[in-house]
C-alpha positions as a Markdown table, in Angstrom:
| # | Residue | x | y | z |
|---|---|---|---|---|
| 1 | Unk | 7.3 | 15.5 | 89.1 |
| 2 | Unk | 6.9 | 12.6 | 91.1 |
| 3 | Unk | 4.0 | 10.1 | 91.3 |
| 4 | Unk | 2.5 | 6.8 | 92.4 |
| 5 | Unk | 2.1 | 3.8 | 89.7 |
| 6 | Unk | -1.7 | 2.8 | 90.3 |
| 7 | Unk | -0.8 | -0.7 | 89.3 |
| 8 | Unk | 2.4 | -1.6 | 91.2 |
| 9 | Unk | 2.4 | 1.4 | 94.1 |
| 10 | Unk | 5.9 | 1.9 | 92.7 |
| 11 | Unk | 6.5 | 6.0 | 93.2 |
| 12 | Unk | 8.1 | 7.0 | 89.9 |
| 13 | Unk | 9.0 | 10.5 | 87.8 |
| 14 | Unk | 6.6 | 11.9 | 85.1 |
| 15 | Unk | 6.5 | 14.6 | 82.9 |
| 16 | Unk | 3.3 | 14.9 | 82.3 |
| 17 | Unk | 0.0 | 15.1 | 84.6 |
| 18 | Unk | -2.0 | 12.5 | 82.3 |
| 19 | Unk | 0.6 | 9.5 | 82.7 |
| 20 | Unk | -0.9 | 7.2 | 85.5 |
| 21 | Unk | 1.3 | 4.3 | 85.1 |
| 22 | Unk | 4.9 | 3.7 | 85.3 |
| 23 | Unk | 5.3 | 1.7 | 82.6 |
| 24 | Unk | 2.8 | 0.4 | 79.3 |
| 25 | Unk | 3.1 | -3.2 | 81.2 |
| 26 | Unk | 1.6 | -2.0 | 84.5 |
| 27 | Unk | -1.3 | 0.1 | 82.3 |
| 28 | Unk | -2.4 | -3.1 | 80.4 |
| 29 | Unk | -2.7 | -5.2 | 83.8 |
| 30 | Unk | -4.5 | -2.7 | 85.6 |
| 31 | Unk | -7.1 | -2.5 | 82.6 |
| 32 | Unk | -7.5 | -6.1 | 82.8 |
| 33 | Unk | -7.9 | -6.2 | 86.7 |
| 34 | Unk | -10.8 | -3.2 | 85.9 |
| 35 | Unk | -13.1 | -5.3 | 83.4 |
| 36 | Unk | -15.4 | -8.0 | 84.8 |
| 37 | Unk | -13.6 | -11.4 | 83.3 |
| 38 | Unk | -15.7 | -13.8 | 82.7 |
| 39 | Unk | -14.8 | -17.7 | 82.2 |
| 40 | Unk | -16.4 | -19.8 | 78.7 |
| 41 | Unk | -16.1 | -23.1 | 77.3 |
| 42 | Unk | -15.0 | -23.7 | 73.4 |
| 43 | Unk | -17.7 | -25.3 | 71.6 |
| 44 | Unk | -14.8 | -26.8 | 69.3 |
| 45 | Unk | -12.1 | -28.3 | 71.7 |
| 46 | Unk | -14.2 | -27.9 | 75.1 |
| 47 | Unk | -11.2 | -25.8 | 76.6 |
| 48 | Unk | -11.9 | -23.1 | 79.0 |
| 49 | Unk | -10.9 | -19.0 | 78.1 |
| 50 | Unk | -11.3 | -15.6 | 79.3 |
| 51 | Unk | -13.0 | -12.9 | 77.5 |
| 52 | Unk | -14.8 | -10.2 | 78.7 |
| 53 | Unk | -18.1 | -10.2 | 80.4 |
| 54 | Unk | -20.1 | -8.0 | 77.9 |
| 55 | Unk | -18.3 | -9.2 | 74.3 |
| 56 | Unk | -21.0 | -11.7 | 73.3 |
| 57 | Unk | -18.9 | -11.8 | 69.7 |
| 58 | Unk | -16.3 | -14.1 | 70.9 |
| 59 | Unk | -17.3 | -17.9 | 71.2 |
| 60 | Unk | -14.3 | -19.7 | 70.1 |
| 61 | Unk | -11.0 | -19.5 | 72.1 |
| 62 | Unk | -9.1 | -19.1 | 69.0 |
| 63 | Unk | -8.8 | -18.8 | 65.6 |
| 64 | Unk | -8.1 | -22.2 | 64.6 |
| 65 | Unk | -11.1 | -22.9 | 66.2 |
| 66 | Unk | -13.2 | -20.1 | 64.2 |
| 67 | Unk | -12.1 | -21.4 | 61.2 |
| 68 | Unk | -12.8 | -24.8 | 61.9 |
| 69 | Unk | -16.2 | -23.9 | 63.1 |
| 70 | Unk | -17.0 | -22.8 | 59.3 |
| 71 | Unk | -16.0 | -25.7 | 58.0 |
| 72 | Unk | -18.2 | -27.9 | 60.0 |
| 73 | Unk | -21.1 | -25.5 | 59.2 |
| 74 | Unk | -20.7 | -25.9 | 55.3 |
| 75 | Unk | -20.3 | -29.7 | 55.4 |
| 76 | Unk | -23.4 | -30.2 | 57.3 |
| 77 | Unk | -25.6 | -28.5 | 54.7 |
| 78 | Unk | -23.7 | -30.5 | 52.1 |
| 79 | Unk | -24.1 | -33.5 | 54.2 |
| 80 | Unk | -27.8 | -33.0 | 54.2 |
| 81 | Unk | -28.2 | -32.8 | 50.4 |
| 82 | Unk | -29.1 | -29.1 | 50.1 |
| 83 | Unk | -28.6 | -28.0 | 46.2 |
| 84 | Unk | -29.0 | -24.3 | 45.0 |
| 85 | Unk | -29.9 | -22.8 | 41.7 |
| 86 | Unk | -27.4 | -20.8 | 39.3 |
| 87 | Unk | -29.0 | -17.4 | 38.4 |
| 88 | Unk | -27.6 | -17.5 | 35.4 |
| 89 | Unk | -26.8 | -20.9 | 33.9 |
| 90 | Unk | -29.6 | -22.8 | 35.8 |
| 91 | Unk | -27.4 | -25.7 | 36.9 |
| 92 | Unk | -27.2 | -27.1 | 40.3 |
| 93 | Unk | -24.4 | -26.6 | 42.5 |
| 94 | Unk | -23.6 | -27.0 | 46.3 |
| 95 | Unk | -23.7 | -24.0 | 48.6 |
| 96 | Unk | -21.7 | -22.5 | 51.3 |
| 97 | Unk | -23.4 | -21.2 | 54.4 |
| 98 | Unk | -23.3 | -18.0 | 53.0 |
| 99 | Unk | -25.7 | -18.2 | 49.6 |
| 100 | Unk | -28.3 | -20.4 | 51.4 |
| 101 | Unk | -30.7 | -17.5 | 52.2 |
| 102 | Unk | -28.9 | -14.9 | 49.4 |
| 103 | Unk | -31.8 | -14.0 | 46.7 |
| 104 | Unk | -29.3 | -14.5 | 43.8 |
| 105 | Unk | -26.6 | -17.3 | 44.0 |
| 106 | Unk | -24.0 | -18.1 | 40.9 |
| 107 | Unk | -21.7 | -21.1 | 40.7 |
| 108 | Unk | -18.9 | -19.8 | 39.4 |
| 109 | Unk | -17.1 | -16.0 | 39.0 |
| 110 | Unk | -17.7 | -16.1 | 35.4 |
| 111 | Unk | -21.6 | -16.7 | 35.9 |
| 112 | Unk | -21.5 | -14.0 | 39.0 |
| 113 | Unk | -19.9 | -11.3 | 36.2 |
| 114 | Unk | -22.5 | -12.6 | 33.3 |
| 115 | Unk | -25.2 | -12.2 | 35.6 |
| 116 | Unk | -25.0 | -8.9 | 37.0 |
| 117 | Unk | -24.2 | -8.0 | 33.5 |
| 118 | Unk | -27.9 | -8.3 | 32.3 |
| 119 | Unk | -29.2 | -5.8 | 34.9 |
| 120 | Unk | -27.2 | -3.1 | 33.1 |
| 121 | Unk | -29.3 | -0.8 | 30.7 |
| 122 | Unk | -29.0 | -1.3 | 26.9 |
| 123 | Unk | -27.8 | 2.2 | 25.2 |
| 124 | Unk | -28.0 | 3.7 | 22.1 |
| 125 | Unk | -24.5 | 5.4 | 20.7 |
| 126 | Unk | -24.8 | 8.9 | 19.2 |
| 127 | Unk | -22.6 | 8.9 | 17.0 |
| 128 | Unk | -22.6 | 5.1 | 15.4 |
| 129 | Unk | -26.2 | 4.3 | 16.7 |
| 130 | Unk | -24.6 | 0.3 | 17.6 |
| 131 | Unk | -26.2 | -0.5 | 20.8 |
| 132 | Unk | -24.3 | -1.7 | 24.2 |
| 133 | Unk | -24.2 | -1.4 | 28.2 |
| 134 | Unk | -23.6 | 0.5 | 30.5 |
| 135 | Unk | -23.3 | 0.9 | 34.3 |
| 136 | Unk | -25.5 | 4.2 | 34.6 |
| 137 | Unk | -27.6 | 6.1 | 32.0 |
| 138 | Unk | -25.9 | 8.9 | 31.3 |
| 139 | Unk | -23.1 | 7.7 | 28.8 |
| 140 | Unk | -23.6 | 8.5 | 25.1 |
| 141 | Unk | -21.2 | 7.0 | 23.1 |
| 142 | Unk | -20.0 | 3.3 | 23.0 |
| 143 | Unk | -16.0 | 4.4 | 22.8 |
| 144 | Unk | -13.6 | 7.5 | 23.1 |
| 145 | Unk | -13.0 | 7.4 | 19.3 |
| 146 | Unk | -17.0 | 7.6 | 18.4 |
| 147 | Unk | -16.7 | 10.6 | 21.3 |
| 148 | Unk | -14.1 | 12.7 | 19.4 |
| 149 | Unk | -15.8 | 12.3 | 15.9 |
| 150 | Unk | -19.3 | 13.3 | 17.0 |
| 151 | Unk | -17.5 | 16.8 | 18.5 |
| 152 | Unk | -15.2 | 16.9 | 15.4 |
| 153 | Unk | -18.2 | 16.5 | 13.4 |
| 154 | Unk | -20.4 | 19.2 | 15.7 |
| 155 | Unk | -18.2 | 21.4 | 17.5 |
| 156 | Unk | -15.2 | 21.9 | 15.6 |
| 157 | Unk | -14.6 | 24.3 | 12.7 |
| 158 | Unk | -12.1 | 25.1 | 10.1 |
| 159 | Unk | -10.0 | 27.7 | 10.3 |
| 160 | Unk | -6.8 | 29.7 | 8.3 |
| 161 | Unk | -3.0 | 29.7 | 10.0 |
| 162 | Unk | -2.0 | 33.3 | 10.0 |
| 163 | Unk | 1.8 | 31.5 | 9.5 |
| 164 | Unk | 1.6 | 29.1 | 6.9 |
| 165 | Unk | -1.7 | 29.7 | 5.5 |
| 166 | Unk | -2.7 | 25.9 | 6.1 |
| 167 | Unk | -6.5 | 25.1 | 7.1 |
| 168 | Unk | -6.9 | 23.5 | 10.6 |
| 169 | Unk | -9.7 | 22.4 | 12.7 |
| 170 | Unk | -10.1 | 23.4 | 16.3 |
| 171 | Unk | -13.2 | 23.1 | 18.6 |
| 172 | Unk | -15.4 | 26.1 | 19.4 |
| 173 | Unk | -14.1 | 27.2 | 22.1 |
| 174 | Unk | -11.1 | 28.2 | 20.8 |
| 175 | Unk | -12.3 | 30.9 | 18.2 |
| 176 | Unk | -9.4 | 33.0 | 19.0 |
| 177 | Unk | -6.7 | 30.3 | 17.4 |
| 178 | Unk | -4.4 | 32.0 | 14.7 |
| 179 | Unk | -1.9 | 28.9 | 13.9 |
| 180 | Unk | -2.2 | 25.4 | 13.5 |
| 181 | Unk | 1.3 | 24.2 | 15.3 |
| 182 | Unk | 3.3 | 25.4 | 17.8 |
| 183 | Unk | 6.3 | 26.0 | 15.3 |
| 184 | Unk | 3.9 | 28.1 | 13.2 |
| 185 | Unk | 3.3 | 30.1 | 16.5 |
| 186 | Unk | 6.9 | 30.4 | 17.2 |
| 187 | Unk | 7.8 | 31.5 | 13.9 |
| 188 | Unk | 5.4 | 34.3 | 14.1 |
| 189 | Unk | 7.6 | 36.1 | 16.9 |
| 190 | Unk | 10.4 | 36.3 | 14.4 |
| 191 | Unk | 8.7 | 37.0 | 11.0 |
| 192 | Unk | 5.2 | 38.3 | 12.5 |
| 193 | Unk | 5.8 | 41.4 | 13.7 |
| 194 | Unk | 5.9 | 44.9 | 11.2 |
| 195 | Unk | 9.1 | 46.0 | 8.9 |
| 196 | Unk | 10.4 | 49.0 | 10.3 |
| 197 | Unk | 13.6 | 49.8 | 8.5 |
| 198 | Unk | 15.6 | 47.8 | 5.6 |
| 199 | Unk | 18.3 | 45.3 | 4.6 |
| 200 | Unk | 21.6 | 47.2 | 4.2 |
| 201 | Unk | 22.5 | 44.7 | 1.2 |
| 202 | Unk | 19.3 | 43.8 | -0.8 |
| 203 | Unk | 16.9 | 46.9 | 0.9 |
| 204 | Unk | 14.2 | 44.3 | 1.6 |
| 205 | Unk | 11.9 | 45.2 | 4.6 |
| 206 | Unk | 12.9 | 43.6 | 7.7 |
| 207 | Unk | 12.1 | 43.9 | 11.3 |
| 208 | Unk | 15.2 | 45.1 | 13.7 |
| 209 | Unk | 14.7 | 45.8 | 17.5 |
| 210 | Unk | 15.2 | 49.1 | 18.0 |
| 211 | Unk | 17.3 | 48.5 | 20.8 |
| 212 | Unk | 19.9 | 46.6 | 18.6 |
| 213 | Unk | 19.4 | 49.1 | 16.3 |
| 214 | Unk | 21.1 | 51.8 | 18.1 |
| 215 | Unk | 24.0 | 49.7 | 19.7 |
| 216 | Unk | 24.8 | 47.7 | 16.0 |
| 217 | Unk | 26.1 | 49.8 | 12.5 |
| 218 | Unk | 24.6 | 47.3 | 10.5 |
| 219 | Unk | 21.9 | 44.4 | 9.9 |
| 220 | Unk | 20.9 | 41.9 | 7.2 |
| 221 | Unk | 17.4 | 40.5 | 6.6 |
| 222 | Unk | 19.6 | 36.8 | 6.4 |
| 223 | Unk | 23.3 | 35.5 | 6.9 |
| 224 | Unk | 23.7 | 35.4 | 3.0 |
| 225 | Unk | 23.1 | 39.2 | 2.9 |
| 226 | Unk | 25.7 | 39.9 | 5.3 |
| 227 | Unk | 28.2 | 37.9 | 3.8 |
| 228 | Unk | 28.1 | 39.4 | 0.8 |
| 229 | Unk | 28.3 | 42.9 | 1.7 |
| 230 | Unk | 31.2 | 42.3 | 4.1 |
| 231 | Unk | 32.7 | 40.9 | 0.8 |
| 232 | Unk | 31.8 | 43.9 | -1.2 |
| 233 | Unk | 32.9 | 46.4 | 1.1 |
| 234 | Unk | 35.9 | 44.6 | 2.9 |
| 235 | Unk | 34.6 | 44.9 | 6.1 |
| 236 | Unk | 36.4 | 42.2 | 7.7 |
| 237 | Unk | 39.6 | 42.2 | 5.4 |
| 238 | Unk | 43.0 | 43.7 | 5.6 |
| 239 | Unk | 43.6 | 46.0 | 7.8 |
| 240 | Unk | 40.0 | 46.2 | 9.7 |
| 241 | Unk | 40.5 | 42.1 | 10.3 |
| 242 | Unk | 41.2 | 41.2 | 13.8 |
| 243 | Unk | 43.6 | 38.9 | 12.6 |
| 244 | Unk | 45.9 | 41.4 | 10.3 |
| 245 | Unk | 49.4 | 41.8 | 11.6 |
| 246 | Unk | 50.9 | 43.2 | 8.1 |
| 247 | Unk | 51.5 | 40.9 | 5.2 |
| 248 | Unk | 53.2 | 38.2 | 6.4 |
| 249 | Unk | 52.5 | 34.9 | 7.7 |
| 250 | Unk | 52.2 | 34.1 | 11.3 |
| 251 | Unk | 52.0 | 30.1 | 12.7 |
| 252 | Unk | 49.9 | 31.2 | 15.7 |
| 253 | Unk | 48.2 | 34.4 | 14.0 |
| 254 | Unk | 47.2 | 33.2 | 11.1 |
| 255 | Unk | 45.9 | 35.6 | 7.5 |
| 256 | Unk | 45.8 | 34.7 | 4.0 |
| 257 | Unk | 44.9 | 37.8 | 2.5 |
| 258 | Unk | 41.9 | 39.6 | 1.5 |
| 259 | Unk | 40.4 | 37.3 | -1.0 |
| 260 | Unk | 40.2 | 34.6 | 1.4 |
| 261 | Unk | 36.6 | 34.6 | 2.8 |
| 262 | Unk | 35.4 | 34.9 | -0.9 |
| 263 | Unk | 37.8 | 32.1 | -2.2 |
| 264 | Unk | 37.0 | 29.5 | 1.0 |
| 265 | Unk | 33.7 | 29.5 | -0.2 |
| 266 | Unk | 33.8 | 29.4 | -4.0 |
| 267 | Unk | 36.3 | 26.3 | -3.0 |
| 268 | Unk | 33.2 | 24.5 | -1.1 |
| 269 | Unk | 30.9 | 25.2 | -4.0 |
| 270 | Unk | 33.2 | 24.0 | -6.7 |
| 271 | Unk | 33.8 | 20.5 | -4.8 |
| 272 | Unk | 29.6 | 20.1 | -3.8 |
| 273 | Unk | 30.4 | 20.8 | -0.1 |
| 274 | Unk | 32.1 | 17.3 | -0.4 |
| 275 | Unk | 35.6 | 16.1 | 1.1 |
| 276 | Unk | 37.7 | 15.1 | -1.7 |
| 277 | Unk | 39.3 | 12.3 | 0.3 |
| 278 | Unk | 36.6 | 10.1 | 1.9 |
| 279 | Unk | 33.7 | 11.9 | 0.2 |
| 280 | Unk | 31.9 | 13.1 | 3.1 |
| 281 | Unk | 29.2 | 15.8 | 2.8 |
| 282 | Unk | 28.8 | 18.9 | 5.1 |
| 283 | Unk | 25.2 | 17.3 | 6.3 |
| 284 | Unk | 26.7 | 13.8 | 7.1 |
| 285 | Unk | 29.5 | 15.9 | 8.6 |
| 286 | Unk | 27.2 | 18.7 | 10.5 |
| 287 | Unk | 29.4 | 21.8 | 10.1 |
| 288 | Unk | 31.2 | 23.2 | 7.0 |
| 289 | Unk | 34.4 | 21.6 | 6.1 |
| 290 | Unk | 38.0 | 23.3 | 6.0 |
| 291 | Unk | 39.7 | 23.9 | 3.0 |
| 292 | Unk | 43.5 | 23.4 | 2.5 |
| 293 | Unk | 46.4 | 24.7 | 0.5 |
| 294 | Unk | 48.1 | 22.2 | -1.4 |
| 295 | Unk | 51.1 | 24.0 | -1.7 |
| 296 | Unk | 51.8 | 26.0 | 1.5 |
| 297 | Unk | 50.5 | 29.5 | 2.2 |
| 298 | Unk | 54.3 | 30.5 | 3.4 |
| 299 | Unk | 56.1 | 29.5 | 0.1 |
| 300 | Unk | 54.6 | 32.1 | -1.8 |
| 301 | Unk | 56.0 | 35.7 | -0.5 |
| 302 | Unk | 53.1 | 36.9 | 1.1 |
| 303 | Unk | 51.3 | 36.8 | -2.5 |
| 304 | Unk | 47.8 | 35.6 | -1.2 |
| 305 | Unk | 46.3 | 35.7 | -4.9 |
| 306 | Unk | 48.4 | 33.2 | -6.3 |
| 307 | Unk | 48.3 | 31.0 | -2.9 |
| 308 | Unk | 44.2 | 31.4 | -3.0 |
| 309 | Unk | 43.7 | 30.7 | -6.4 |
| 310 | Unk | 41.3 | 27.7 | -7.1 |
| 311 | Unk | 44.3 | 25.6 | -8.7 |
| 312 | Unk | 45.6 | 25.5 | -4.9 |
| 313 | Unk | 42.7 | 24.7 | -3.0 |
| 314 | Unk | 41.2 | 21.9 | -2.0 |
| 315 | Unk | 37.8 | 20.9 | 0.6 |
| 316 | Unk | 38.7 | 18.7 | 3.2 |
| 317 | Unk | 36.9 | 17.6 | 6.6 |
| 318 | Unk | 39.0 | 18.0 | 9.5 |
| 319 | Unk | 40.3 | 14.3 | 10.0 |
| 320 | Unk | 41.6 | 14.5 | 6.6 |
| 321 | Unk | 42.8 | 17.8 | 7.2 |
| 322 | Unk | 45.2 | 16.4 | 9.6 |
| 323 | Unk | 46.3 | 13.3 | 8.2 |
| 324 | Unk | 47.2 | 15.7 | 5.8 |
| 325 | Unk | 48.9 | 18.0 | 7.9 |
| 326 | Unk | 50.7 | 14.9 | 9.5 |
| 327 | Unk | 53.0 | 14.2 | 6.9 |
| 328 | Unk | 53.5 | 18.4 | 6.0 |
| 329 | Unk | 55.4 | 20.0 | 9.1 |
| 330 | Unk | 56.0 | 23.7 | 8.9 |
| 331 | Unk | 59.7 | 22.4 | 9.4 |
| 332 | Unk | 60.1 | 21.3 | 6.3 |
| 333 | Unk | 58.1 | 24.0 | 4.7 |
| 334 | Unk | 61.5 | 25.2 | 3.9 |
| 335 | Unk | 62.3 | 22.5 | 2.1 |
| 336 | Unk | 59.3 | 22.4 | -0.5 |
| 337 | Unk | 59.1 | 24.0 | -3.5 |
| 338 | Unk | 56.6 | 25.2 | -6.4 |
| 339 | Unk | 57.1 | 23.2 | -9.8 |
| 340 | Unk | 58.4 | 25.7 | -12.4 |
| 341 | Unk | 55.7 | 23.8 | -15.1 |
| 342 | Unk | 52.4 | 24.2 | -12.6 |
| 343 | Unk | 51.4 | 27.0 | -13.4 |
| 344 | Unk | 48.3 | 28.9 | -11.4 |
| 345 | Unk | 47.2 | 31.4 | -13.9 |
């Protein structure tokens, strides 16, 4: 659409009906041209200026000038001896031309805060009964600690963990709290619910998910359990290990015989969990540590007794394990062979 600038006559294209103006610049000089200017005179460097004809505010043609006006006010009340009194400290001081006429005048910050200070009420803590101030009249205690002691000592009580059977103190409105930590209250999802059927090793009472029940042959009230009873019953050994490919030794499928589960970890408890090289624990360590043949599993025929008996077995960490194995290649294995004096047995 096209229209007519009001300012400069100028016929120009708008998009909207409101815009009167071709341009901001042409806007601000027609506004100008609109108001009644009016000429004044400085009182501080006598020079003439515009300013509107209803703005009584403006006197100075500047800022300079404004600020320079205020200076010349304070140093004539100064000039003509006029003193004021601290509220606070009682000691004279010279004014600006802004605490002449104020009720309450202080000569320095620190005397302003000290001052006001002593219109605040005096209080009496619940708790401690020490006195101090306030802003308002409502506060009760002097502190946050004195706070949480008074409600410890009113509103709390003592109650029982249903987990570890420690007391605790909570505040009344939690009546219904059963455990005094968040572990405790975790550890009741996996111990706190009822036994409903038993541990196929020790028959202790134990709780089992039905769901799992139905989809797993077996379960174990702890790891312990099932290790044992996979020992007992050779669960996991011979023939029903996924590793079995007949009794012989494999490089990339390793077996060593049905004893072996039972022997790695008699091994581990003979040498205190403890590397016999650099005497690293399994905790320093943080997992369980390997244990190695001394004599190669290969040199003895397949005859996993004798090559899992105690005499050959020895608990290293893994580092060790290798710089071991460094040295002993599997091709060379043919070339080692059992002392006729060592005997296993």
């Amino acid at each position: 659409m096209k229209k007519e600038c009001l300012n400069c006559k100028i016929i120009y294209e708008s998009h909207s009906n409101n815009n009167k103006y071709c341009s901001a610049k042409c806007g601000k000089a027609f506004r100008k041209v609109e108001k009644k200017m009016i000429v004044a005179v400085c009182p501080i460097c006598k020079k003439n200026f515009s300013k509107s004809e209803g703005n009584n505010r403006k006197k100075y043609c500047s800022d300079a000038c404004n600020s320079k006006a205020k200076q010349l006010k304070n140093r004539k009340y100064n000039l003509d001896g006029l003193f004021a009194i601290c509220s606070y400290c009682n000691n004279k001081f010279k004014p600006n031309a802004n605490q002449i006429n104020a009720k309450n005048v202080f000569c320095s910050s620190n005397c302003r805060k000290k001052g006001w200070r002593r219109y605040t009420p005096e209080l009496t803590c619940e708790y401690c009964l020490c006195k101090f101030t306030a802003s308002g009249n409502k506060r009760k205690y002097c502190s946050k600690e004195c706070h949480d002691k008074h409600l410890k000592a009113t509103k709390s009580i003592e109650k029982r963990c249903k987990q570890c059977g420690s007391l605790f103190e909570v505040w009344v409105s939690r009546l219904d709290a059963k455990y005094c930590s968040e572990k405790c209250y975790r550890a009741s999802y996996r111990t706190g619910k009822k036994p409903n059927t038993k541990c196929f090793h020790c028959s202790n009472d134990m709780y089992k998910a039905p769901s799992l029940q139905l989809k797993q042959k077996y379960w174990f009230c702890s790891r312990k359990c099932m290790g044992d009873y996979f020992r007992k019953f050779k669960l996991f050994s011979g023939e029903n290990n996924a590793r079995f490919i007949g009794f012989q030794f494999n490089r990339r499928k390793k077996y060593y015989g049905e004893n072996w589960p039972s022997q790695r970890d008699l091994v581990r408890a003979r040498d205190f969990y403890t590397c016999q090289i650099c005497n690293i624990t399994e905790e320093e360590y943080g997992q369980e540590l390997s244990v190695h043949h001394i004599y190669p599993f290969i040199l003895f025929n397949n005859d996993y007794e004798r090559a899992n008996h105690e005499k050959n077995l020895i608990c290293l960490c893994e580092p060790c394990h290798r710089f071991v194995h460094s040295d002993l290649k599997p091709s060379i294995y043919h070339q080692l062979k059992i002392p006729e004096d060592w005997d296993l047995f």
